[in-house]
CHARMM internal coordinates of N, CA and C (Angstrom, degrees):
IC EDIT
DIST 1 N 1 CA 1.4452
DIST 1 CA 1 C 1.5245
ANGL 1 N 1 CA 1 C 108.26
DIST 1 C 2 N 1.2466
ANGL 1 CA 1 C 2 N 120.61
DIHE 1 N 1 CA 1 C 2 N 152.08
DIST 2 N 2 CA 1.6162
ANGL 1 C 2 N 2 CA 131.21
DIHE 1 CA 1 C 2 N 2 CA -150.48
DIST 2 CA 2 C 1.6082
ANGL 2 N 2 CA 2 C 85.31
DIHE 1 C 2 N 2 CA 2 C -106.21
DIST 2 C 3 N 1.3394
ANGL 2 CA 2 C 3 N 150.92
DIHE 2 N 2 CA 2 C 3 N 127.78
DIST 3 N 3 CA 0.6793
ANGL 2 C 3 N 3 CA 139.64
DIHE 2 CA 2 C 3 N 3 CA 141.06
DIST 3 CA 3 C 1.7835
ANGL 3 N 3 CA 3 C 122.13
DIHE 2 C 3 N 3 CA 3 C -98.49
DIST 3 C 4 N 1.6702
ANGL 3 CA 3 C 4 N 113.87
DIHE 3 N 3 CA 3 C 4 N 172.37
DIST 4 N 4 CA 1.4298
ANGL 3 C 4 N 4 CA 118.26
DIHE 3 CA 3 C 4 N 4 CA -158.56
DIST 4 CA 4 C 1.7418
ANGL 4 N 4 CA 4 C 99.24
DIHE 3 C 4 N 4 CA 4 C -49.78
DIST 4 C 5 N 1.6155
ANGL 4 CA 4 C 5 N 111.06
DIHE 4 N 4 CA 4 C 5 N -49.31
DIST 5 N 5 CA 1.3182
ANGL 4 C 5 N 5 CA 98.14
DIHE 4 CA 4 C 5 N 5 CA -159.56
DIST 5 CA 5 C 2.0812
ANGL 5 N 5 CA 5 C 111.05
DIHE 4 C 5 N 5 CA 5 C -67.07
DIST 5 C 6 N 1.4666
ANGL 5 CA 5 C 6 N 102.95
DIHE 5 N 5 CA 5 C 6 N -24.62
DIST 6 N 6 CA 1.4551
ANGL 5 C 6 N 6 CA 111.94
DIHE 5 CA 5 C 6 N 6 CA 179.42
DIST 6 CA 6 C 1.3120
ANGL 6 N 6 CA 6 C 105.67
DIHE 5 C 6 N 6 CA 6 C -66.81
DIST 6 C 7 N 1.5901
ANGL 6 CA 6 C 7 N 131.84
DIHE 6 N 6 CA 6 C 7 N -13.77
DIST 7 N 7 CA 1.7985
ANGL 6 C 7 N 7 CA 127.55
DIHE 6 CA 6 C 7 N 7 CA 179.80
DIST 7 CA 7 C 1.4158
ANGL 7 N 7 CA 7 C 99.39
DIHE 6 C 7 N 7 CA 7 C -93.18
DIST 7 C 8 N 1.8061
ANGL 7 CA 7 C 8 N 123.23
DIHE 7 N 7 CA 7 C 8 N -29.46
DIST 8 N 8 CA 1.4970
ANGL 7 C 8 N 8 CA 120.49
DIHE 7 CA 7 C 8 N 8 CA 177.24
DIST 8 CA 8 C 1.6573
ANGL 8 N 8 CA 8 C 118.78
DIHE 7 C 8 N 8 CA 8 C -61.15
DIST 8 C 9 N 1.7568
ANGL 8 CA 8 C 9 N 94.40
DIHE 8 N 8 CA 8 C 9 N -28.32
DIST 9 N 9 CA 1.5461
ANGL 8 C 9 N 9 CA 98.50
DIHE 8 CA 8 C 9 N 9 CA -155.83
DIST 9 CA 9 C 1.5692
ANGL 9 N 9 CA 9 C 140.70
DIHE 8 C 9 N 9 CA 9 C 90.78
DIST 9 C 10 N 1.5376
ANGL 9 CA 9 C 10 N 89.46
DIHE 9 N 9 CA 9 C 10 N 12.99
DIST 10 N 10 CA 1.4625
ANGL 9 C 10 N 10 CA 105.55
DIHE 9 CA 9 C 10 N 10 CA -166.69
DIST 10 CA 10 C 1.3872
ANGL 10 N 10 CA 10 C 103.52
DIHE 9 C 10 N 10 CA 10 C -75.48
DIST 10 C 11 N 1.7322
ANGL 10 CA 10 C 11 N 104.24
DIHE 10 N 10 CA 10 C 11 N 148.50
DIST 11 N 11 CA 1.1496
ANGL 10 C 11 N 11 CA 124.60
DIHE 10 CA 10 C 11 N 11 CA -174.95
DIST 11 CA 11 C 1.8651
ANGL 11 N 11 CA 11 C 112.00
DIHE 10 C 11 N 11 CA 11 C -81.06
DIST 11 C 12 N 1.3053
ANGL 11 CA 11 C 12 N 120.70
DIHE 11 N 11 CA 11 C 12 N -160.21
DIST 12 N 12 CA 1.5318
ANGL 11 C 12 N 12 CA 118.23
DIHE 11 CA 11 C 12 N 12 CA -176.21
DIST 12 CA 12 C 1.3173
ANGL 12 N 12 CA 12 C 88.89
DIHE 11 C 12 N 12 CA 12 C -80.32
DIST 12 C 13 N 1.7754
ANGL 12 CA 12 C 13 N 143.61
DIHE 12 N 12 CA 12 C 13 N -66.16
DIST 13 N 13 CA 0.8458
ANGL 12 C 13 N 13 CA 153.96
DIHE 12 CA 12 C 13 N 13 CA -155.40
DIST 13 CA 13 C 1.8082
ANGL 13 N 13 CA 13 C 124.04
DIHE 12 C 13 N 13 CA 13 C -49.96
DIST 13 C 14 N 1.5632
ANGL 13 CA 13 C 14 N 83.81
DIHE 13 N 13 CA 13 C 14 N -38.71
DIST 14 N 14 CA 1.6824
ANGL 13 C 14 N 14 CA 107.58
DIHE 13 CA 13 C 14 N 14 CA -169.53
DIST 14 CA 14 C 1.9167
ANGL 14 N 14 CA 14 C 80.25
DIHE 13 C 14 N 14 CA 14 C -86.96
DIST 14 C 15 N 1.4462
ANGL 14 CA 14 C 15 N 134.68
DIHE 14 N 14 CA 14 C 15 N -38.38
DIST 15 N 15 CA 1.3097
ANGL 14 C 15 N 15 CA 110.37
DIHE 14 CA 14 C 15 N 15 CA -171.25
DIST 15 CA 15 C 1.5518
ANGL 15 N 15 CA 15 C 112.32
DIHE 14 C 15 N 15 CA 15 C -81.46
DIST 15 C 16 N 1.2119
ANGL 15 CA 15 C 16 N 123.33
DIHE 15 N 15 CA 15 C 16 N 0.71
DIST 16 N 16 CA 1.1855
ANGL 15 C 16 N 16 CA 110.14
DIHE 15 CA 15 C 16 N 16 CA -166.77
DIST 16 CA 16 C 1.9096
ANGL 16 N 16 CA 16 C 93.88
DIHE 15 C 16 N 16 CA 16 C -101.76
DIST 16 C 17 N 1.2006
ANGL 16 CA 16 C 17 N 119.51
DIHE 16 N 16 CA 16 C 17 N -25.26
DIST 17 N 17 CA 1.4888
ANGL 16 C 17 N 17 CA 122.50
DIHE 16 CA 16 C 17 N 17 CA 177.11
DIST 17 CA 17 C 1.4061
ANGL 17 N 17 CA 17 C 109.00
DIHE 16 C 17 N 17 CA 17 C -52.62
DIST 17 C 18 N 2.0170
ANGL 17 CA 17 C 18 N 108.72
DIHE 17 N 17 CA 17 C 18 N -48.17
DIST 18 N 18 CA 1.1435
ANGL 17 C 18 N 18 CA 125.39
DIHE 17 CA 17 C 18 N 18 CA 177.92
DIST 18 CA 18 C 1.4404
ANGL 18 N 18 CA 18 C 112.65
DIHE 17 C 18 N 18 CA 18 C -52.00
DIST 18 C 19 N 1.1700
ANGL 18 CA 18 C 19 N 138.34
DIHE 18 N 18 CA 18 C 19 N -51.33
DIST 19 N 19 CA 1.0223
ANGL 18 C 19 N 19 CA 146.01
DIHE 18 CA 18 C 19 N 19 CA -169.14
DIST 19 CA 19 C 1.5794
ANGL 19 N 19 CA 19 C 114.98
DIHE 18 C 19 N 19 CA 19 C -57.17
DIST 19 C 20 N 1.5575
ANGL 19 CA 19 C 20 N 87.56
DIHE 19 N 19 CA 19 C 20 N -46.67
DIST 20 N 20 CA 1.4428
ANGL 19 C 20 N 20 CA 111.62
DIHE 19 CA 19 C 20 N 20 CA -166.33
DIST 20 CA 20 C 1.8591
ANGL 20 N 20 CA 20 C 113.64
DIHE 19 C 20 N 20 CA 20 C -70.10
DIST 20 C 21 N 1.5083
ANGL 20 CA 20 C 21 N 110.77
DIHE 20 N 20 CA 20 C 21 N -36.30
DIST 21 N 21 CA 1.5569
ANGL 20 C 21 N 21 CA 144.48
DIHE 20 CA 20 C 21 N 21 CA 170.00
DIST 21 CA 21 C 2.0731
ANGL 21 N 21 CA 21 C 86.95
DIHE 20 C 21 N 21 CA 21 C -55.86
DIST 21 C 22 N 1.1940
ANGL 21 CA 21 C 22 N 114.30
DIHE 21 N 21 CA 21 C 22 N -68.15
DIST 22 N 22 CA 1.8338
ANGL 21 C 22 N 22 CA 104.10
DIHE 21 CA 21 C 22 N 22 CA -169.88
DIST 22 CA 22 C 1.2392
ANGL 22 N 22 CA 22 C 92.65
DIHE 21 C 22 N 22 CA 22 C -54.24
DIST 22 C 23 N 1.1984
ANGL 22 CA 22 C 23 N 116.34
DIHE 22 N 22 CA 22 C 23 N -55.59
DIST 23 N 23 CA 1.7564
ANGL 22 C 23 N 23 CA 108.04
DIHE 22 CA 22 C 23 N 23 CA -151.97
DIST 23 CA 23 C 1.7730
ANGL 23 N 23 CA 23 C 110.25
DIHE 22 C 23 N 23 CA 23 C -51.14
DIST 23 C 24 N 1.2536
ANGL 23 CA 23 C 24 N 98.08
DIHE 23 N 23 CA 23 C 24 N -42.90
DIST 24 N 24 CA 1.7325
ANGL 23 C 24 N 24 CA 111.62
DIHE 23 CA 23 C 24 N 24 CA 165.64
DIST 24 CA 24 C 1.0395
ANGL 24 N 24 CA 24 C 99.57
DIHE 23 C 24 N 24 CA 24 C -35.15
DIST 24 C 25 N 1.2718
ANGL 24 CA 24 C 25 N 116.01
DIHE 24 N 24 CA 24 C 25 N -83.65
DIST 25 N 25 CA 1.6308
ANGL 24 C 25 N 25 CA 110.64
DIHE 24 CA 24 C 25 N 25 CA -149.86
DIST 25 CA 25 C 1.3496
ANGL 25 N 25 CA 25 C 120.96
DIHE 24 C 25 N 25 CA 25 C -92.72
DIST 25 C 26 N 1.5786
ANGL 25 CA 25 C 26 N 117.44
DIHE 25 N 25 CA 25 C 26 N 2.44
DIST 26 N 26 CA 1.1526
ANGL 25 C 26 N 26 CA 111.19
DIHE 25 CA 25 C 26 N 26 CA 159.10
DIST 26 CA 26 C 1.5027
ANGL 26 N 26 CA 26 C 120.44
DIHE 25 C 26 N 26 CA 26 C -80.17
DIST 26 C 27 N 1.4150
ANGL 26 CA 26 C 27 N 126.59
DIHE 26 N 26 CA 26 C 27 N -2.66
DIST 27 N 27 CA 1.7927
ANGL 26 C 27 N 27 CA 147.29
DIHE 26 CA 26 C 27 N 27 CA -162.02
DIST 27 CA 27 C 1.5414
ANGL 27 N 27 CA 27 C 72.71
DIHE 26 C 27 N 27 CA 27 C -110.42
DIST 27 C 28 N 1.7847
ANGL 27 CA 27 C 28 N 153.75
DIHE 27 N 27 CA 27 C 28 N -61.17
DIST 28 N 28 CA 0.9923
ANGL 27 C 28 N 28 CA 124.20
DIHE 27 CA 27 C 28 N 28 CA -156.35
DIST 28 CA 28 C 1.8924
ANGL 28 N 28 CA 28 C 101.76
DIHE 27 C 28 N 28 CA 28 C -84.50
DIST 28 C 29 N 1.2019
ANGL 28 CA 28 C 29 N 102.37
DIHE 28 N 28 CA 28 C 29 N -46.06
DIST 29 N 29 CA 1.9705
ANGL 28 C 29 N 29 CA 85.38
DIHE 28 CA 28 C 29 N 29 CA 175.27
DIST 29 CA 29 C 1.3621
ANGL 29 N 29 CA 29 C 104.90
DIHE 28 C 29 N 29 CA 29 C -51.56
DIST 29 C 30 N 1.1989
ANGL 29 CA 29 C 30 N 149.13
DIHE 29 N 29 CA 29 C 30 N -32.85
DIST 30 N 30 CA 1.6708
ANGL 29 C 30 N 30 CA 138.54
DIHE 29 CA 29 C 30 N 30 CA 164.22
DIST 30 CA 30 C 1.5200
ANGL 30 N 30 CA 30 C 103.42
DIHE 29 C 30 N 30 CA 30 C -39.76
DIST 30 C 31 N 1.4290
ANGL 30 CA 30 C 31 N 108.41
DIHE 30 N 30 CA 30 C 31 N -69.63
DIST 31 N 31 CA 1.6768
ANGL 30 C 31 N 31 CA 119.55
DIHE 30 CA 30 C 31 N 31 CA -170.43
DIST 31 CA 31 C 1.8491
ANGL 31 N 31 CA 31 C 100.27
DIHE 30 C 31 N 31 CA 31 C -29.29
DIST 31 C 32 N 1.2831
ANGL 31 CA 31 C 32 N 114.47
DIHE 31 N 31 CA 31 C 32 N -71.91
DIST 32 N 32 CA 1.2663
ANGL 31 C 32 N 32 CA 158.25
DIHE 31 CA 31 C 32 N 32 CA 149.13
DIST 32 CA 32 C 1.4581
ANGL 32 N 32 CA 32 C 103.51
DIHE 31 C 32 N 32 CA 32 C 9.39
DIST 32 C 33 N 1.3109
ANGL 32 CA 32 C 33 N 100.18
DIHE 32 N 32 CA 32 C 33 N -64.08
DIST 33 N 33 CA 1.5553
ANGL 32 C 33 N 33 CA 111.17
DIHE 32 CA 32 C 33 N 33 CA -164.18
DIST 33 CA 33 C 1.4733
ANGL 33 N 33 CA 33 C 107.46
DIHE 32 C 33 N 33 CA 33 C -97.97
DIST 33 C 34 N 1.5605
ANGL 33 CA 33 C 34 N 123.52
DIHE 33 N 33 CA 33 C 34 N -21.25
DIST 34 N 34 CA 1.2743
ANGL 33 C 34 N 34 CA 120.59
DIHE 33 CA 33 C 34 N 34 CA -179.33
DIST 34 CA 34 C 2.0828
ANGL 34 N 34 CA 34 C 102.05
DIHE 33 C 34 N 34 CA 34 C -74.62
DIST 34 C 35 N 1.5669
ANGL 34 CA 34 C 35 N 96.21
DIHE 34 N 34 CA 34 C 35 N -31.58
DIST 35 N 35 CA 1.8151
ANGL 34 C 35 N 35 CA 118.57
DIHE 34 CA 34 C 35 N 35 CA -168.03
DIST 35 CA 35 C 2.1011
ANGL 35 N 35 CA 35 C 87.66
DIHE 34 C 35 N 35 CA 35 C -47.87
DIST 35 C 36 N 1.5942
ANGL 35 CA 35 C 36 N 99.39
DIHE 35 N 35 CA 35 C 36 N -62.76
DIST 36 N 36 CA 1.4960
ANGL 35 C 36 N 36 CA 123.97
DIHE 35 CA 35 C 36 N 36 CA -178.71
DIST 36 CA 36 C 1.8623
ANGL 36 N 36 CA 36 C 99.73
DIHE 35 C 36 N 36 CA 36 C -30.88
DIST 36 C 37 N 1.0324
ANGL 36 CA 36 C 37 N 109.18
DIHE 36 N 36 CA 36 C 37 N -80.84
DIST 37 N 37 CA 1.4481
ANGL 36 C 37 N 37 CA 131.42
DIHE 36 CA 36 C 37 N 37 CA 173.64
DIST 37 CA 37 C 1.5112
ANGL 37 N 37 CA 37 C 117.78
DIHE 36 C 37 N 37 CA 37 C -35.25
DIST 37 C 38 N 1.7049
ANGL 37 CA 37 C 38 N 114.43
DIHE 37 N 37 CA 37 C 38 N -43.54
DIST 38 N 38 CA 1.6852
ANGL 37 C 38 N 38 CA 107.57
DIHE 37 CA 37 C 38 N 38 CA 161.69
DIST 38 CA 38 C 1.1946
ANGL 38 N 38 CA 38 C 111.97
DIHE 37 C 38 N 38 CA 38 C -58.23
DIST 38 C 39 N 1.7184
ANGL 38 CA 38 C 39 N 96.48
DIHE 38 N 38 CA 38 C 39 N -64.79
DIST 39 N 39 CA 1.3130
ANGL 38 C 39 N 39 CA 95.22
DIHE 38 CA 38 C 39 N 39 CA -173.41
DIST 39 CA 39 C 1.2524
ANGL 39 N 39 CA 39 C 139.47
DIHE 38 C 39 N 39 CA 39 C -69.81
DIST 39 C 40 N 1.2808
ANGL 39 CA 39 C 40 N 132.63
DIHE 39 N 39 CA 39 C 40 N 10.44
DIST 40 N 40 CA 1.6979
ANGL 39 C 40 N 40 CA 142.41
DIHE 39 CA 39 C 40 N 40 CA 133.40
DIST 40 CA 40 C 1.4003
ANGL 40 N 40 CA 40 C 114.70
DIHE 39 C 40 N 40 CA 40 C -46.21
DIST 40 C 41 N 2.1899
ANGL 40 CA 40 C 41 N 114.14
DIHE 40 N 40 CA 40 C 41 N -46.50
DIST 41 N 41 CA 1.4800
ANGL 40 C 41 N 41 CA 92.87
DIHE 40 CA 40 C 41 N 41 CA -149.87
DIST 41 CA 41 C 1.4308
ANGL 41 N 41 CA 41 C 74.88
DIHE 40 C 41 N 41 CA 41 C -87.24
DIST 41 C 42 N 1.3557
ANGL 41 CA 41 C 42 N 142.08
DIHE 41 N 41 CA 41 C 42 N -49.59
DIST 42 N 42 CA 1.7562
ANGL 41 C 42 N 42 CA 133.59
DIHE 41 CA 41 C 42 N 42 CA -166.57
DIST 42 CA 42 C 1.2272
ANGL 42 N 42 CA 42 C 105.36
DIHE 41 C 42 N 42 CA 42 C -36.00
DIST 42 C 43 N 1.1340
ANGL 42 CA 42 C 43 N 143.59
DIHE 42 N 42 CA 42 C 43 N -31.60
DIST 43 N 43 CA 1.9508
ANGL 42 C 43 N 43 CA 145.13
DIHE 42 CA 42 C 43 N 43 CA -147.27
DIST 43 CA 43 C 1.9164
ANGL 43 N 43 CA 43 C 100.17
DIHE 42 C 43 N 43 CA 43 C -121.66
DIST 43 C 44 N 1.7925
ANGL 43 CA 43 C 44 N 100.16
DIHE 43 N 43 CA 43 C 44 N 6.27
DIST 44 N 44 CA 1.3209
ANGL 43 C 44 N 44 CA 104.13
DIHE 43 CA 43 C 44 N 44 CA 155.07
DIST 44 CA 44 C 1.7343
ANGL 44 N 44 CA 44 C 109.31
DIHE 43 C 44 N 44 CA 44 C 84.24
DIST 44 C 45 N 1.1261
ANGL 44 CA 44 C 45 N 122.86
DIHE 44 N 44 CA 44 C 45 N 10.62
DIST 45 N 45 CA 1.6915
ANGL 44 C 45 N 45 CA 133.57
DIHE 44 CA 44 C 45 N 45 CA -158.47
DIST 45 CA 45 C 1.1439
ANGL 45 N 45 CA 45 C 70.89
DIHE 44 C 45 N 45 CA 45 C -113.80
DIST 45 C 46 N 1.4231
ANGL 45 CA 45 C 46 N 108.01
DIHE 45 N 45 CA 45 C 46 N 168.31
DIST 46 N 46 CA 1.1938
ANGL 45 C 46 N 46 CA 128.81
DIHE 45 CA 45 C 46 N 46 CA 145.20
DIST 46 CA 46 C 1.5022
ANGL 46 N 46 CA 46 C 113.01
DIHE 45 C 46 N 46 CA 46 C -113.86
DIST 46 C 47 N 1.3099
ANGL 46 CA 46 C 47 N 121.27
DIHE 46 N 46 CA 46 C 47 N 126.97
DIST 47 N 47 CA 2.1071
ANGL 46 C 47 N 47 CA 123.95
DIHE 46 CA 46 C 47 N 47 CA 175.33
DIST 47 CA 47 C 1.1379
ANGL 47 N 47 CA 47 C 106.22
DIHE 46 C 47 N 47 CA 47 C -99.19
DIST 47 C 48 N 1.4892
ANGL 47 CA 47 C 48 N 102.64
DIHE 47 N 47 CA 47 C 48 N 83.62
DIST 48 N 48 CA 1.2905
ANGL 47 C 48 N 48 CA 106.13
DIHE 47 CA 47 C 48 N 48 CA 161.25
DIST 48 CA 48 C 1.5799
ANGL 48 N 48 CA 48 C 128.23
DIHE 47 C 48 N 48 CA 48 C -63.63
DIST 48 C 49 N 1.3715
ANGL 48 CA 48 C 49 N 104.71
DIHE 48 N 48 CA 48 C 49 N -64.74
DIST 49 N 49 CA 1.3902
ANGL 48 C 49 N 49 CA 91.98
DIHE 48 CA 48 C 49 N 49 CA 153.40
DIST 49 CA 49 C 1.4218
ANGL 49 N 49 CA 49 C 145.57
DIHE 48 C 49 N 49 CA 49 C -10.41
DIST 49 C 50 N 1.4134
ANGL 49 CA 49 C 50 N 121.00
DIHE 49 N 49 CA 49 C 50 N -67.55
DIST 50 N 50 CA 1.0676
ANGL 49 C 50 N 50 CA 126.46
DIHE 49 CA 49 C 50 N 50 CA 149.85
DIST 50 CA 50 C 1.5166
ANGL 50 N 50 CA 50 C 132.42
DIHE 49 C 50 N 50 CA 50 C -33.51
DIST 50 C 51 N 1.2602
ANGL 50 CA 50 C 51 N 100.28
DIHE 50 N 50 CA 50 C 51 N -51.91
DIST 51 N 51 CA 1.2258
ANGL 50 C 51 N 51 CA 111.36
DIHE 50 CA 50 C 51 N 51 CA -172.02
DIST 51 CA 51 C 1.9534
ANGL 51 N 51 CA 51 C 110.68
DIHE 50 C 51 N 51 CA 51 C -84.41
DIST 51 C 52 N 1.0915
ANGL 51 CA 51 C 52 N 130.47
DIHE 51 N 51 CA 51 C 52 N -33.30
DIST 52 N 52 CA 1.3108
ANGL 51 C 52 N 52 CA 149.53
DIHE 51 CA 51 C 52 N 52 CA 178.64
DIST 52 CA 52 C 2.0651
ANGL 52 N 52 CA 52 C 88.68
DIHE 51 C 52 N 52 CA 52 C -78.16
DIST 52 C 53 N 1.1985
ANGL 52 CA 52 C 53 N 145.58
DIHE 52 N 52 CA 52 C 53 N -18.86
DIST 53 N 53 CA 1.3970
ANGL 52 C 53 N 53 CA 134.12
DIHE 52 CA 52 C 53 N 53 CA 177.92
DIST 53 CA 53 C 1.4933
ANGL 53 N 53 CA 53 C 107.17
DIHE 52 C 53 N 53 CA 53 C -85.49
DIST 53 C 54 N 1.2990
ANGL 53 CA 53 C 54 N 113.74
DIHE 53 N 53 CA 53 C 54 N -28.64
DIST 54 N 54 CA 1.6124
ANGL 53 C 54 N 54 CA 120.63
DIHE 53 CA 53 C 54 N 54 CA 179.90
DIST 54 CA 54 C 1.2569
ANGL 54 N 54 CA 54 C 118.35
DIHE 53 C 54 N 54 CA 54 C -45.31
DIST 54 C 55 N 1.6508
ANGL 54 CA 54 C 55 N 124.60
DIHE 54 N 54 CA 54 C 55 N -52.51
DIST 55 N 55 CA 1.6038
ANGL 54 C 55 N 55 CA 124.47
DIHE 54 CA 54 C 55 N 55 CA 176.07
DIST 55 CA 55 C 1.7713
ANGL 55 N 55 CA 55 C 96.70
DIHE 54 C 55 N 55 CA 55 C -83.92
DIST 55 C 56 N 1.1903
ANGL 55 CA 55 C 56 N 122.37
DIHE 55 N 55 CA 55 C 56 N -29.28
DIST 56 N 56 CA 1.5752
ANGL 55 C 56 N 56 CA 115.20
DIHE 55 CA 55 C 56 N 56 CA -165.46
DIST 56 CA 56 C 1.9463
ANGL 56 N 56 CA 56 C 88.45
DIHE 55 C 56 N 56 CA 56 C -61.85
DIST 56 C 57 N 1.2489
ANGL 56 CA 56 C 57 N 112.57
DIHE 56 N 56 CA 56 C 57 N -72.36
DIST 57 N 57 CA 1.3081
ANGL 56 C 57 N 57 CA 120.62
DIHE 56 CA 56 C 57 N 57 CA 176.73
DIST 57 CA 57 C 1.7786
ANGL 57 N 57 CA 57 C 122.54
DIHE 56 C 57 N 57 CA 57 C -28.36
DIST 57 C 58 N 1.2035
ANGL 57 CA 57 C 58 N 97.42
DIHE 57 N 57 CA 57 C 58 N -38.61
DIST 58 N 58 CA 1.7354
ANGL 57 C 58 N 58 CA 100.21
DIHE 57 CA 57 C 58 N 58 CA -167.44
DIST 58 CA 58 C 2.0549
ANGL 58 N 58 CA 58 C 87.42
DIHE 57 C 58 N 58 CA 58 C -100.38
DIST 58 C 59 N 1.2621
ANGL 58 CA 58 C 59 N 117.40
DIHE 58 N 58 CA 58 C 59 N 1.73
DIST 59 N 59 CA 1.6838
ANGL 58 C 59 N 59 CA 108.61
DIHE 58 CA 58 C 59 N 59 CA 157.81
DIST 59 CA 59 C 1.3609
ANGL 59 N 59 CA 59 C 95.78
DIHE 58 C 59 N 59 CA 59 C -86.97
DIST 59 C 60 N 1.8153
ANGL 59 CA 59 C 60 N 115.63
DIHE 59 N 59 CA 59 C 60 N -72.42
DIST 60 N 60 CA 1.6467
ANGL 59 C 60 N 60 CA 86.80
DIHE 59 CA 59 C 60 N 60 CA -179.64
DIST 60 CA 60 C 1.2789
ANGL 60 N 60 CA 60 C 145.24
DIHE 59 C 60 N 60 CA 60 C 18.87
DIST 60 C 61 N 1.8453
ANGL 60 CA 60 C 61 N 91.11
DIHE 60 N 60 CA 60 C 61 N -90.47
DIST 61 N 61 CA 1.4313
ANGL 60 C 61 N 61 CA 113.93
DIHE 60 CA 60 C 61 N 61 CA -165.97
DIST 61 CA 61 C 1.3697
ANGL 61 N 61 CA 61 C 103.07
DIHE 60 C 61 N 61 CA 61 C -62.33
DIST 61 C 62 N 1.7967
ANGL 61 CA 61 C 62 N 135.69
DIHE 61 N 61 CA 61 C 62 N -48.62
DIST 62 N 62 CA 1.2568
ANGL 61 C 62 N 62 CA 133.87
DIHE 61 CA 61 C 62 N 62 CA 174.22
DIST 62 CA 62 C 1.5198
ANGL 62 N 62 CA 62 C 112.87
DIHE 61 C 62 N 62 CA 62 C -42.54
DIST 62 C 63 N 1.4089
ANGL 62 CA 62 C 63 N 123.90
DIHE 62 N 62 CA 62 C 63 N -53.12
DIST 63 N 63 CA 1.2123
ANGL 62 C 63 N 63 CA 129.68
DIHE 62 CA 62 C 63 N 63 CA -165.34
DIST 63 CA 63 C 2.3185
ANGL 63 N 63 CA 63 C 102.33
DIHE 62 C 63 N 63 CA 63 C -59.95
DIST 63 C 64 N 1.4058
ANGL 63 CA 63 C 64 N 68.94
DIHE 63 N 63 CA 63 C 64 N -37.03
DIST 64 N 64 CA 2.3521
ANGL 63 C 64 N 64 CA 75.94
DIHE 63 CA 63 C 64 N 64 CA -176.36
DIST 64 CA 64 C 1.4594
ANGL 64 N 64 CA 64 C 88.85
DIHE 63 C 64 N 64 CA 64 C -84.93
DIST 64 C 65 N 1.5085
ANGL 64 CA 64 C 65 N 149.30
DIHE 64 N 64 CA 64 C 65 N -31.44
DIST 65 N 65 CA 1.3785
ANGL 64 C 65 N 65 CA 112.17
DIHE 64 CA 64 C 65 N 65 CA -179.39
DIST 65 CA 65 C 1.4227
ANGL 65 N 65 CA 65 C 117.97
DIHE 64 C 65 N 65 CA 65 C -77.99
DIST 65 C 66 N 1.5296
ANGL 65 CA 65 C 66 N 97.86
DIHE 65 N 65 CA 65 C 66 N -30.69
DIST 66 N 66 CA 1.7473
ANGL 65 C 66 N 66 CA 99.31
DIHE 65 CA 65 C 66 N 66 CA -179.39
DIST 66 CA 66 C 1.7318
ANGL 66 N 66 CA 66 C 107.68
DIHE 65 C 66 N 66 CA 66 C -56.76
DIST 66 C 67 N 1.4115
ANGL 66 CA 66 C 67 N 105.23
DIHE 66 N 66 CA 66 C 67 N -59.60
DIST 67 N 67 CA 1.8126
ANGL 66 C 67 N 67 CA 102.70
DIHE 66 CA 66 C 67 N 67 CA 155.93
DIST 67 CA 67 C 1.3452
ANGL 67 N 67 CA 67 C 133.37
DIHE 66 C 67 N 67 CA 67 C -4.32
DIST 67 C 68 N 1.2788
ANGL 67 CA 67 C 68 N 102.06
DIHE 67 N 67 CA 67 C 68 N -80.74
DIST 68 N 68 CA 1.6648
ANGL 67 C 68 N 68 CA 118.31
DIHE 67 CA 67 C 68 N 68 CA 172.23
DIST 68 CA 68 C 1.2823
ANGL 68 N 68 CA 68 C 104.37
DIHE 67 C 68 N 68 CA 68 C -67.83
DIST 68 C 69 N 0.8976
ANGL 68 CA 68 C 69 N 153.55
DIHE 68 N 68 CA 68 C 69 N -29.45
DIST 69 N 69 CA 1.6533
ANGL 68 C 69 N 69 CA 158.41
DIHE 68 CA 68 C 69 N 69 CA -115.70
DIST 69 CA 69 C 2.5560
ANGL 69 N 69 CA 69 C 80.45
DIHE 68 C 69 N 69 CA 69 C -119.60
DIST 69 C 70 N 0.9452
ANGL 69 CA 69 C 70 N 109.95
DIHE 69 N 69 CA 69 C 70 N -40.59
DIST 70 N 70 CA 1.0673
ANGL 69 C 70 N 70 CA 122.59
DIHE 69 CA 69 C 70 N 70 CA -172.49
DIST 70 CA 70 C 1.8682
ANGL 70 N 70 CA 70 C 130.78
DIHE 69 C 70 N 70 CA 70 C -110.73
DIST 70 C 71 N 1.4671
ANGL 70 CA 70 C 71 N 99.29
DIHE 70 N 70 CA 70 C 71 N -6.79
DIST 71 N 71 CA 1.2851
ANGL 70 C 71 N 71 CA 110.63
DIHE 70 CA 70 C 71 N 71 CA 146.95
DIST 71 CA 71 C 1.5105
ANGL 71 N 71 CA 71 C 130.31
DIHE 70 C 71 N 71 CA 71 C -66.92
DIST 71 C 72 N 1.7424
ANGL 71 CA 71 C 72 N 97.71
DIHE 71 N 71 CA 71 C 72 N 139.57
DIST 72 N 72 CA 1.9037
ANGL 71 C 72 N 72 CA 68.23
DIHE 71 CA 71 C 72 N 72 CA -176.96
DIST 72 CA 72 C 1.5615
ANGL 72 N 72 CA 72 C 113.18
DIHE 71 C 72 N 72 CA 72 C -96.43
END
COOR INIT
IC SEED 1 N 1 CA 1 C
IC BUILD
């Protein structure tokens, strides 16, 4: 399977930056989303929502690695 960085042409160097660039900003949408989550319970709400997407979200991602994990 062709992936984005294999259609750019990226080298080992340029993929490991890439890698490194998600990991960023998926650790800052965390920051992000936990920020979401104070600031619901401080302002007296409760976000459930928010808070009920956290395990739905981290099945997701299990359900797509086991996926890929088993493609050949």
């Amino acid at each position: 399977m062709k992936s984005e960085m294999d259609a750019m042409g990226m080298d080992e160097r340029q993929r490991q930056a890439w890698y490194r660039a998600n990991r960023a900003v998926l650790m800052l949408v965390g920051v992000l989303w936990i920020g979401l989550i104070v600031r619901g319970l401080l302002a007296g709400g409760r976000p459930w929502f928010l808070i009920a997407m956290v395990p739905v979200l981290a099945l997701v991602r299990l359900a797509c690695y086991r996926w890929y994990l088993n493609r050949p």
